[in-house]
N, C-alpha and C positions, 0 to 999 in steps of 0.2 A: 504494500500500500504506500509506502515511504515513498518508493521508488516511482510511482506512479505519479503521486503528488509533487516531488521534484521535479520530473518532465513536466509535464503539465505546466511547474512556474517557469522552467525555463523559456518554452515555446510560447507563453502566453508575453516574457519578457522581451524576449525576440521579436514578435508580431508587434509589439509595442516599440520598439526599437526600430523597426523598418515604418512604423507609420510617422513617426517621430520626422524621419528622415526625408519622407516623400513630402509632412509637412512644410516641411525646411526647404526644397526645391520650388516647390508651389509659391512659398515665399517672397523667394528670389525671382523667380520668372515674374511671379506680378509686379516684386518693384521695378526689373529689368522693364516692363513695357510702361511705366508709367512715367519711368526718365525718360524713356523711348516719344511717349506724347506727348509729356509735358516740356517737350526741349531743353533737359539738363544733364544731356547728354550732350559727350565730344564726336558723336557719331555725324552730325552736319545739321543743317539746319534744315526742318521740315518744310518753315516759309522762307524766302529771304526778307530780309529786314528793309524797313523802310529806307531809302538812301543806297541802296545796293547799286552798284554801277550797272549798265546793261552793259557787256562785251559789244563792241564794235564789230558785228554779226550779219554776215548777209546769208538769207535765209531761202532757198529756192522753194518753190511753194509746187501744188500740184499740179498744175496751169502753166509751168514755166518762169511765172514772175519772180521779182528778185524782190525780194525785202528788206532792206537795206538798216537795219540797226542803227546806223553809226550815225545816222541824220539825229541831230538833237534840237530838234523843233522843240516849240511849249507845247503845241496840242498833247492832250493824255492817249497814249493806245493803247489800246486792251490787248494784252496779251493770256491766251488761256492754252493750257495745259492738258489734256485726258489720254485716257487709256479706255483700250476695247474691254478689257477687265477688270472692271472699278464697276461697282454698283452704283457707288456715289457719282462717278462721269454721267452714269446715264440718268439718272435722276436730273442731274443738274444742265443736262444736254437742251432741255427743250425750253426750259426758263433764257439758261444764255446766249441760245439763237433769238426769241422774244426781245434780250435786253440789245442783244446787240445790232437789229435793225432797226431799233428806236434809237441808235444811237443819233445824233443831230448829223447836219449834212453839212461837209466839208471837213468831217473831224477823219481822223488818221485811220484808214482803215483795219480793223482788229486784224491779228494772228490766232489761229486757233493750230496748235500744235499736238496732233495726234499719235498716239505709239499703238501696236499690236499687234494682233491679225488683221491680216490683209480684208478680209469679211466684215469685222468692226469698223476697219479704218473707211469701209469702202464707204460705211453707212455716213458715217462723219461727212465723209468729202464731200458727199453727195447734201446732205444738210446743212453744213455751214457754207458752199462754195460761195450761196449767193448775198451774205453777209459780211464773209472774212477773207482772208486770207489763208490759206490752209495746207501747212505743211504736216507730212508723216515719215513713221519709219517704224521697219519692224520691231526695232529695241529702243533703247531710251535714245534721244534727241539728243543732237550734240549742243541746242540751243538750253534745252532741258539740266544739261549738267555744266555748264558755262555759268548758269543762274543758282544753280543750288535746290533746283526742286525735287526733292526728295519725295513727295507724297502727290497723290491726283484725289479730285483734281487741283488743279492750282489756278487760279486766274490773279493777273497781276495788273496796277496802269501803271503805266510808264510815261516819264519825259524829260526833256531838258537829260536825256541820257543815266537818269537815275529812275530804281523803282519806288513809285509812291505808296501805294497800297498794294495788298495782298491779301488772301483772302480761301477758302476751298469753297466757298460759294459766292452767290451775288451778294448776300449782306454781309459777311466777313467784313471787317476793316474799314466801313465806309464805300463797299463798292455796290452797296443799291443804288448810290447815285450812278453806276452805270447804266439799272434799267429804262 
């Protein structure tokens, strides 16, 4: 009976022991994504920051045209970011075609920067063409990691060669006033 009672506390010390441990991973990984969210992490920056320079960037679009970055006009231009694989791109897909052929006339015409499948991407090109400007690529954007954007979608205004706002939607930051 002894003998029995001993295993018993051992395995029962054990089991207690291993959940101890699995607590303790659990832990760590929530606070790992919460630096991850909350930007207090050296991992990069989710948004870029207000003031962020634009690279002197020329951008060829799906159309052929050139986009030319490096122009630092005042007008603000909307630059937007998504992915075929983001829930939140397409959620936020049909409000920012809305915002952005409201936008006023003579203003800078947006970028909408698409990554994916070529299936995703088609649908973008196809929805934004008569709005924006609209570049893609299969993997991340070379315009994409010049700026620091780390997460989709991203939409940013830009001028005077710095970024002003930022935002992962239209009210983000002050950018309702885009719609």
């Amino acid at each position: 009976m002894n003998a029995l009672l001993w295993t018993v506390t051992v395995l029962g010390a054990l089991l207690a022991l291993a959940a101890l441990a699995v607590a303790l991973l659990a832990v760590r990984r929530c606070r790992d994504l919460y630096e991850v969210v909350s930007r207090r992490t050296a991992r990069g920056p989710v948004l870029p920051e207000a003031g962020t320079p634009v690279p002197p960037t020329r951008v060829v679009t799906v159309d052929g045209a050139v986009v030319d970055l490096a122009e630092r006009g005042e007008d603000e231009r909307v630059l937007a970011f998504l992915t075929t694989d983001c829930p939140a791109c397409e959620e936020l897909a049909g409000g920012l075609r809305r915002a952005l052929a409201a936008l006023p006339a003579g203003a800078p015409r947006p970028l909408v920067v698409v990554s994916g499948g070529a299936a995703g991407r088609a649908v973008h090109v196809r929805d934004f063409a008569p709005v924006a400007h609209v570049a893609d690529a299969d993997g991340r954007h070379p315009l994409a990691d010049a700026l620091g954007v780390t997460a989709f979608p991203t939409v940013l205004v830009v001028s005077e060669g710095r970024g002003h706002r930022a935002g992962h939607g239209l009210a983000h930051h002050g950018l309702e006033a885009v719609r």
